[in-house]
VEXLONU-471087 format. One record per atom (N, C-alpha, C, CB): x negated, y negated, z negated; residue in three letters. Coordinates in steps of 0.001 Angstrom, whole numbers, padded with zeros to 6 digits, always signed. Atoms other than C-alpha are relative to their C-alpha. Last residue first. Glycine has a CB too. Example, Ala and Ser with C-alpha at 12.3 -4.5 7.8 and 13.67 -1.06 7.14 Angstrom:
<nodes>
+000820+001190+000060SER;-013670+001060-007140SER;+000770-001090-000730SER;-000414-000462+001415SER;-000890+001190+000000ALA;-012300+004500-007800ALA;-000900-001200+000000ALA;+000992-000027-001246ALA;
</nodes>
This chain:
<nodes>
-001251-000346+000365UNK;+023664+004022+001092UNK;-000492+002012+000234UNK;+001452-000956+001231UNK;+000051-001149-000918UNK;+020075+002464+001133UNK;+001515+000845-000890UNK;-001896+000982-000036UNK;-000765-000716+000975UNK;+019552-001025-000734UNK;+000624+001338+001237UNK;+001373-001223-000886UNK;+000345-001047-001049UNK;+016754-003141+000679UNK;+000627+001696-000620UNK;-001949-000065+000207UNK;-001283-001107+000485UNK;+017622-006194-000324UNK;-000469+001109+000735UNK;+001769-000387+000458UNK;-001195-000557-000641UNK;+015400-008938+000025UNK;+000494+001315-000137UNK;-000124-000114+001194UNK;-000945-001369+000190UNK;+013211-010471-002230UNK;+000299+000349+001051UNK;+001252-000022-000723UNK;-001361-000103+000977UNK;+011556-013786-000613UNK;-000064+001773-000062UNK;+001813-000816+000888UNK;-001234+000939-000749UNK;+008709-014816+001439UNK;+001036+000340-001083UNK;+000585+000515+001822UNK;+000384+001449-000989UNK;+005123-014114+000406UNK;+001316-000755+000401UNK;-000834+000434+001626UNK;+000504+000534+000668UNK;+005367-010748-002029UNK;+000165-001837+000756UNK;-001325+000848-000197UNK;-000574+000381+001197UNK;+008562-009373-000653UNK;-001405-000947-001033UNK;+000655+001622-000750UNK;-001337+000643-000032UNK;+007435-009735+003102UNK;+000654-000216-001688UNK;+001042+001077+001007UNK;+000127+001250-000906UNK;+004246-008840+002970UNK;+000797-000736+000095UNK;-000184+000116+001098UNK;+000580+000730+001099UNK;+005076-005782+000919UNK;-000776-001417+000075UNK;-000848+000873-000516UNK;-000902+000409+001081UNK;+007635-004925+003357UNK;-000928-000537-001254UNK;+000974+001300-000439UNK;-000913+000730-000434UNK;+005401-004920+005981UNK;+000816-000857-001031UNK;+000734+000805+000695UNK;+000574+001498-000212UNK;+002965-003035+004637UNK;+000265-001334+000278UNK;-000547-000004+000646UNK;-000052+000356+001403UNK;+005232-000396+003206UNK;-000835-000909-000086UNK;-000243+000975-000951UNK;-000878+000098+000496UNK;+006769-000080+006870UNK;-000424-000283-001552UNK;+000734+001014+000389UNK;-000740+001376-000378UNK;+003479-000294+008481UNK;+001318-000149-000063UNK;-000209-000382+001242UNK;+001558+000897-000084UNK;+001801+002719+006297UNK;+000562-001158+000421UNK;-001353+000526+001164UNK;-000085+000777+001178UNK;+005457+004357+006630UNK;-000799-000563-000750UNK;+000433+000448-000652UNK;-000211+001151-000206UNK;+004404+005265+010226UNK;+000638-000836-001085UNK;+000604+000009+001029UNK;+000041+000546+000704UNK;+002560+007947+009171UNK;+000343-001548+000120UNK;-000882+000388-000318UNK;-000083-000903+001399UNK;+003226+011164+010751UNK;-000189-001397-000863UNK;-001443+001464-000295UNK;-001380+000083-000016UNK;+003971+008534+014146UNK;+000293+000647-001354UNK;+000685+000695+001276UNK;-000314-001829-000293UNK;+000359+007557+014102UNK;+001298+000175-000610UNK;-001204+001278-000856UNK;-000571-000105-001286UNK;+000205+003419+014592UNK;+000079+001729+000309UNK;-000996-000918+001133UNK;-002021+000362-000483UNK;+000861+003352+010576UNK;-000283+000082+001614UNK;+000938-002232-000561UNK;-000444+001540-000099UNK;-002743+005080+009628UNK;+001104-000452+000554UNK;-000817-000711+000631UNK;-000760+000922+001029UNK;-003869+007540+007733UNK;+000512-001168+000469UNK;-000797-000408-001081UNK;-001362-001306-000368UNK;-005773+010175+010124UNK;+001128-000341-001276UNK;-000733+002182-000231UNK;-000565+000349-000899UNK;-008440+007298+010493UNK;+001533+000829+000192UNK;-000980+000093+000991UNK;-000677+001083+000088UNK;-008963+007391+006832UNK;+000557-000619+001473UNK;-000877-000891-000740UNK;-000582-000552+000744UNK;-010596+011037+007115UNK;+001578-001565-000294UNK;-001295+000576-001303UNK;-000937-001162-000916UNK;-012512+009802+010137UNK;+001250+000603-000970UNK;-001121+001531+000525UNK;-000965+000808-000514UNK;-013550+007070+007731UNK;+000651+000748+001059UNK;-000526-001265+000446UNK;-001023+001151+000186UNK;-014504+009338+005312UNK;+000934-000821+000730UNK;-000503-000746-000362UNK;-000763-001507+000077UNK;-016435+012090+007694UNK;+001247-000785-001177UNK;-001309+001749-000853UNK;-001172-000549-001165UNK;-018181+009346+009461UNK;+001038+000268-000323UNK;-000180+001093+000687UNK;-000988-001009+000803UNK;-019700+008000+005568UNK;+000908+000390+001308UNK;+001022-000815-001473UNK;+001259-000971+000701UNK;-022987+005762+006246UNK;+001196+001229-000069UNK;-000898-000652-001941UNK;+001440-000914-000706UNK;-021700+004298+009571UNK;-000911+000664-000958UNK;-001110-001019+000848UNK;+000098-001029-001291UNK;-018219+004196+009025UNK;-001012+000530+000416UNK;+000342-000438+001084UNK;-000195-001491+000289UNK;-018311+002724+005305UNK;-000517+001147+001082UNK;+001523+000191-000171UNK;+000915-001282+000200UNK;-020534-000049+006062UNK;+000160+001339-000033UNK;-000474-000031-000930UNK;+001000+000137-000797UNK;-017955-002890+006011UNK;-000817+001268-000623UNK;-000667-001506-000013UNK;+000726-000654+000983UNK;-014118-001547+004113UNK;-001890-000146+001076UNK;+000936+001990-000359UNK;-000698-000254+001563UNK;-011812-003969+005535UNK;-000981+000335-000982UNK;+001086+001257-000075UNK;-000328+001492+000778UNK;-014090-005481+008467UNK;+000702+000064-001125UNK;+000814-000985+000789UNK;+001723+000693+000017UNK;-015937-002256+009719UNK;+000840-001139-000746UNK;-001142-000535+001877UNK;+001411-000925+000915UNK;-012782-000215+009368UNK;-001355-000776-000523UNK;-000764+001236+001132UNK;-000658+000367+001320UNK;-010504-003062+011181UNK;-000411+001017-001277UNK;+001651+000047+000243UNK;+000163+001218+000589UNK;-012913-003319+013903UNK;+000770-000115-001315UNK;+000384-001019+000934UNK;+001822+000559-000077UNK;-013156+000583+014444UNK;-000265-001169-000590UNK;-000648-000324+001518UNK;+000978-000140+000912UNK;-009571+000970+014268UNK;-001598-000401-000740UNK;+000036+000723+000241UNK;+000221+001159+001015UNK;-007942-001379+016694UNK;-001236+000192-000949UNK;+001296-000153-000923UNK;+000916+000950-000897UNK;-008521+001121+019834UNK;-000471-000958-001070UNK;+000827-000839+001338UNK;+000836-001116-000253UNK;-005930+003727+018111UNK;-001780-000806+000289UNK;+000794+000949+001537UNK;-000192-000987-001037UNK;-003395+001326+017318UNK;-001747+000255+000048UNK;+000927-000638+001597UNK;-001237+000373-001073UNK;-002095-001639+014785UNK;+000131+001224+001092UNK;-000370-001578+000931UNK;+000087-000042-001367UNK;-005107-000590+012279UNK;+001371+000251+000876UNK;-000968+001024+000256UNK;-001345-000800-000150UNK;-004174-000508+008108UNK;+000186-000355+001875UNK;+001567-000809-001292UNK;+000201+000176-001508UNK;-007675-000594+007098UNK;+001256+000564+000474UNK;-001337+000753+000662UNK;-000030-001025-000524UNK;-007692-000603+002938UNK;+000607-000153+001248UNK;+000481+000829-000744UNK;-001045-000453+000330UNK;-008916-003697+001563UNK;+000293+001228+001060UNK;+000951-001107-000090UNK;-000689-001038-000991UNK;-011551-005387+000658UNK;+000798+000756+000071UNK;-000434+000614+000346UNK;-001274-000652+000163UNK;-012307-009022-000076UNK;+000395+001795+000519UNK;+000877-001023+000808UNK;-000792+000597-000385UNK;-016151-010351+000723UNK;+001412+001026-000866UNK;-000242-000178+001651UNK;-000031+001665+000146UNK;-018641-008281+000745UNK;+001078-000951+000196UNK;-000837-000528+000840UNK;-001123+000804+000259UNK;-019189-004693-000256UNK;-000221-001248+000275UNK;+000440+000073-001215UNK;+001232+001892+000621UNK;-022092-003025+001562UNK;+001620-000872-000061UNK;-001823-001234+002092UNK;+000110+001341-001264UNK;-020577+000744+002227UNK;-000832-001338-000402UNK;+001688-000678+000371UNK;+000391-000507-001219UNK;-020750+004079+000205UNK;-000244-001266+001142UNK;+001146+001059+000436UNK;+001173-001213+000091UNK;-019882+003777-003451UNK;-001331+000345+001199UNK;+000919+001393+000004UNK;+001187+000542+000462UNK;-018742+000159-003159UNK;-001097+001004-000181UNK;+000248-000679-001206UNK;+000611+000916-000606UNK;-016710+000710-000267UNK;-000999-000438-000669UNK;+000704-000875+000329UNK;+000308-001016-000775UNK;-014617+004000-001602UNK;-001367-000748+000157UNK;+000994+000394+001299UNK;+001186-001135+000487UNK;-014075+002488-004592UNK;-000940+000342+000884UNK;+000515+001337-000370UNK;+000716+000777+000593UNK;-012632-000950-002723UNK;-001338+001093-000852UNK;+001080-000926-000939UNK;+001085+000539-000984UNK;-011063+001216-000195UNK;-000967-000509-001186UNK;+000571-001334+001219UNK;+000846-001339-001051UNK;-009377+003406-002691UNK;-001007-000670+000738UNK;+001050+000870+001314UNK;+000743-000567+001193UNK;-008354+000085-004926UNK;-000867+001205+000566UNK;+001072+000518-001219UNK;+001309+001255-000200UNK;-006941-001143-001569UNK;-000761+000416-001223UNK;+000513-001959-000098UNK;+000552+000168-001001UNK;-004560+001991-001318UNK;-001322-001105+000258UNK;+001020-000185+000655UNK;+000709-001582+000441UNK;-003171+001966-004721UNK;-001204-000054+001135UNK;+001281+001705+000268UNK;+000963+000170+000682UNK;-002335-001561-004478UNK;-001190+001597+000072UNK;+000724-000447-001440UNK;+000900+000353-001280UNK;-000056-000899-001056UNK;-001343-000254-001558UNK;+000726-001883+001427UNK;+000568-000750-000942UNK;+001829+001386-003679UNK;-000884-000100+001196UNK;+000733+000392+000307UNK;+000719-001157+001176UNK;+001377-001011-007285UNK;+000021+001251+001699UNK;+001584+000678-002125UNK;+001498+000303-000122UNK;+002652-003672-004321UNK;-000565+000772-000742UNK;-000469-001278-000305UNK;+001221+000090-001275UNK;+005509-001237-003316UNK;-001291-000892-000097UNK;+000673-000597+001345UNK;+000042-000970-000511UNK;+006983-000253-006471UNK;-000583-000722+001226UNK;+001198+000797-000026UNK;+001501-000517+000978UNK;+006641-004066-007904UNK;-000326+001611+000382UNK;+000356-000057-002074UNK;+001705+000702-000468UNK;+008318-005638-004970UNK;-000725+000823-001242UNK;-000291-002277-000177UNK;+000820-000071-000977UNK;+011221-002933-005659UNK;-001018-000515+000616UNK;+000404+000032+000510UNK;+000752-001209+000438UNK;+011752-003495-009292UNK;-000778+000803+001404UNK;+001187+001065-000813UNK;+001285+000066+000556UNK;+012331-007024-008520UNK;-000639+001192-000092UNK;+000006-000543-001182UNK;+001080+000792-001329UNK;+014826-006543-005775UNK;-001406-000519-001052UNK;+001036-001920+001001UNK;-000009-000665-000821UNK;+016783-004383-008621UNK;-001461+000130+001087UNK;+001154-000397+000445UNK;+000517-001029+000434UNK;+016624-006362-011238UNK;-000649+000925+000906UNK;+000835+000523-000626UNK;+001236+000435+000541UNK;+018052-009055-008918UNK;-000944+000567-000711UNK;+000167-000769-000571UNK;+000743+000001-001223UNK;+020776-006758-007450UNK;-001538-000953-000226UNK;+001088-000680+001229UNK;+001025-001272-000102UNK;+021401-005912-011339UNK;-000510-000361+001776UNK;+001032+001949-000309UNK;+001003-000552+000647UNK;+022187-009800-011574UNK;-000583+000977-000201UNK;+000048-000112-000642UNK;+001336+000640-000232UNK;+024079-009774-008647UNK;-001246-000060-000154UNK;-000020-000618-000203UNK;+000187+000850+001068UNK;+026455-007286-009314UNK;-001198-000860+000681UNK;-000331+000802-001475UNK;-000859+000980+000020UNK;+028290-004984-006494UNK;-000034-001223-001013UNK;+001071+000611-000095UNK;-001236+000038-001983UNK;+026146-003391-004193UNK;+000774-001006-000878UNK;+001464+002049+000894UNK;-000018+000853-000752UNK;+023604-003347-007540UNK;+000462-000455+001075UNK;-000576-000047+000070UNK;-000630+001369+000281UNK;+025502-001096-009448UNK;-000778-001158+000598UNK;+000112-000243-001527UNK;-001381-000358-000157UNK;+024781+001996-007141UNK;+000552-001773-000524UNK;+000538+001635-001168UNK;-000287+000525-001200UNK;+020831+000752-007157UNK;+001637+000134+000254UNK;-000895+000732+001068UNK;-000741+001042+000124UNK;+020280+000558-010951UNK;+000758-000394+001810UNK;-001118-001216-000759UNK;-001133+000212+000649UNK;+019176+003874-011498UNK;+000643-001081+000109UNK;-000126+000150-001061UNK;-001243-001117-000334UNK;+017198+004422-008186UNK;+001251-000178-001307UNK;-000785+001921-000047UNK;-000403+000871-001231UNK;+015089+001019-009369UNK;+001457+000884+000792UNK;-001595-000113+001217UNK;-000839+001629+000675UNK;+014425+002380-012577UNK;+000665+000032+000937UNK;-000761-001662-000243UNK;-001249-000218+000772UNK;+013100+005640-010682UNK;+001397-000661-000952UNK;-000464+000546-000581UNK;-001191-000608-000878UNK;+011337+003838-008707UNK;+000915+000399-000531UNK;-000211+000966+000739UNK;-000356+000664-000104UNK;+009342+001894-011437UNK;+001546+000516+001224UNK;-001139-000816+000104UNK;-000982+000005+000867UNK;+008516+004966-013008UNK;+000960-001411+000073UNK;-000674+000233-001338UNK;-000713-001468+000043UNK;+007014+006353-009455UNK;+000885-000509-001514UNK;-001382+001715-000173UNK;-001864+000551-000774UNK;+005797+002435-009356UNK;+000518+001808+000085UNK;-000065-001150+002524UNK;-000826+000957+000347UNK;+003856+003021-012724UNK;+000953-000338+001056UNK;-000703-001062-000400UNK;-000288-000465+001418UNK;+002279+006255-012262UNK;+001224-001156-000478UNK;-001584-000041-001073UNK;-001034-001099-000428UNK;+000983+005120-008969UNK;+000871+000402-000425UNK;-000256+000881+000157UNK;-001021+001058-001094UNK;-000453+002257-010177UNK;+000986+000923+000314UNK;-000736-000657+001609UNK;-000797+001232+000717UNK;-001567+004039-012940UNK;+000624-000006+000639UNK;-000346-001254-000308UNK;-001109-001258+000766UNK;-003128+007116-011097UNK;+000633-000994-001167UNK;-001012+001725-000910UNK;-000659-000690-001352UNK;-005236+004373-008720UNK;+001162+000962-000641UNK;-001268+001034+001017UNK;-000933+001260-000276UNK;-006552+002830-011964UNK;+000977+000174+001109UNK;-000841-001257+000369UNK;-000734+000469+001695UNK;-007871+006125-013576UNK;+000945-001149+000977UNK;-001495-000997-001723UNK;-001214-001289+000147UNK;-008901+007150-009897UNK;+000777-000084-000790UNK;-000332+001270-000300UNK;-000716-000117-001226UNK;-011139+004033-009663UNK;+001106+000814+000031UNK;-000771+000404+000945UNK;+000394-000308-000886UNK;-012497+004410-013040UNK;+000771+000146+001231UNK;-000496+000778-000335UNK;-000980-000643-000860UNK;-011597+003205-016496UNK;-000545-000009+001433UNK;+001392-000722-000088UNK;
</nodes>
């Protein structure tokens, strides 16, 4: 199975995990146990969606960069950050592949088209490391 194969899983799986998650959200306001269902089905929709993303780097990085260490896809705070967090997520890419990481600079949460990059980073930081929480939308 191949980068794309595993990337169209993940994907595949929280799009059927969402949809779970949309059926049970009405009765979770007022049950516990579906609010537990619930807050599970949402950590697994967002790490299978921040997964997707590090699986990209990791392809991207072994095709084109000098893998070492952990890598993961460069989610830069602001404009200035990039560069170091390119070279240190995915090392090598920038200087054999411009036209990639220029392509991955126009992806990132401090640009306002994509500020749900540090909203699904966040939250997946938060539900894997600290607790559930509720994140139930009326």
């Amino acid at each position: 199975m191949g980068t794309m194969d595993d990337i169209t899983a993940l994907l595949d799986d929280a799009n059927e995990q969402l949809q779970n998650a949309g059926g049970l959200h009405d009765q979770a306001l007022g049950d516990d146990n579906v609010r537990r269902r619930f807050r599970t089905r949402v950590k697994n929709v967002l790490e299978n969606q921040r997964s997707a993303l590090d699986y990209l780097a990791v392809g991207i990085t072994e095709k084109y960069g000098t893998p070492k260490g952990f890598l993961y896809y460069p989610l830069a705070q602001s404009e200035t950050d990039f560069a170091a967090q390119m070279n240190s997520k995915m090392p090598g890419v920038a200087a054999a592949r411009p036209d990639i990481a220029d392509a991955i600079k126009r992806h990132q949460p401090y640009l306002a088209t994509h500020e749900w990059l540090r909203q699904l980073n966040r939250l997946t930081r938060e539900h894997k490391h600290n607790r559930l929480s509720v994140q139930l939308v009326r």
